[in-house]
N, C-alpha and C positions, 0 to 999 in steps of 0.2 A: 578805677585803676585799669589800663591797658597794659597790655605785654605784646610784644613783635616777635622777642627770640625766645630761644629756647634749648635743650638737650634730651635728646634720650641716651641713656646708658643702659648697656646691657654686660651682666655680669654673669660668669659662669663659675661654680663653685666646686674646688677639688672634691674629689668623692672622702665621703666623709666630713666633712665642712659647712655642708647646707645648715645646718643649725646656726653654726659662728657668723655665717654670712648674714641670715636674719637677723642674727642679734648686734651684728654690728652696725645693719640700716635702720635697726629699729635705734640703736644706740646717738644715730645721728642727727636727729628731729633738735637736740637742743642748740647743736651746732649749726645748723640750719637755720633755726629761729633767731641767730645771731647778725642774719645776713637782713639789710634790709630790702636790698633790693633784687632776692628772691620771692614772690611773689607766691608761685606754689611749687610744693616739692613733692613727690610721690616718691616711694619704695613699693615695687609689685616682685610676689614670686609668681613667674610664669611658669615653673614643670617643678618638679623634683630640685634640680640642680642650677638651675637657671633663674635670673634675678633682673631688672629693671629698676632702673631712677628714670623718671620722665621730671623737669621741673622749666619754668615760665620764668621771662624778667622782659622787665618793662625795655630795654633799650641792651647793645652791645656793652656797655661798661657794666651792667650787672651780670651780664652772662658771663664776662673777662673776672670782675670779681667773683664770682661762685667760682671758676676753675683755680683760681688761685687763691681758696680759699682752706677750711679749717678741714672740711670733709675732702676734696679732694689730697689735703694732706695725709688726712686720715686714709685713705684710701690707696695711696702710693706705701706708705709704710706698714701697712698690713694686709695687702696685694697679695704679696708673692707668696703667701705660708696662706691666706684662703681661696685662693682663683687659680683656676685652671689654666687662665691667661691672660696678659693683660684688658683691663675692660676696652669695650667695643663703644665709643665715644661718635655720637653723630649729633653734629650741630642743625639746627632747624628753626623755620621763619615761622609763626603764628601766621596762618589764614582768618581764623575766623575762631571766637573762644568765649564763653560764660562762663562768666566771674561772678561772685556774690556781692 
């Protein structure tokens, strides 16, 4: 399996929130596993309040379906009551990647 594209999201959690934030990316792996042509999906907490998705697809139509998909659903509707502000969305090209 190759992958070309790609996103990192970086998310920032209202004070007092950081736990729902976890448990809502933790919440999202079965939604995720729905996608097939997501490839791999990461959830990272970087500090305290701060939060990261980094995730891989083979071509532009899977990267176009994951944003218009279950979690970024999920993500717009329960946004604004846990995030400081909206997520910081950066699209990106795979260089170079190991895969299993």
């Amino acid at each position: 399996m190759t992958v070309s594209k790609g996103l990192i999201v970086r998310l920032e959690a209202k004070q007092g929130q950081e736990e729902a934030v976890a448990s809502f990316l933790r919440s999202a792996v079965p939604l995720v596993d729905e996608e097939p042509a997501t490839i791999a999906w990461f959830a990272f907490q970087t500090s305290a309040s701060s939060f990261a998705i980094v995730d891989v697809f083979p071509d532009e139509d899977g990267r176009r379906a994951h944003l218009a998909g279950a979690v970024a659903a999920a993500l717009e509707e329960h946004g604004p009551e846990l995030l400081a502000q909206p997520p910081q969305i950066e699209t990106v090209d795979a260089l170079a990647t190991k895969l299993p």
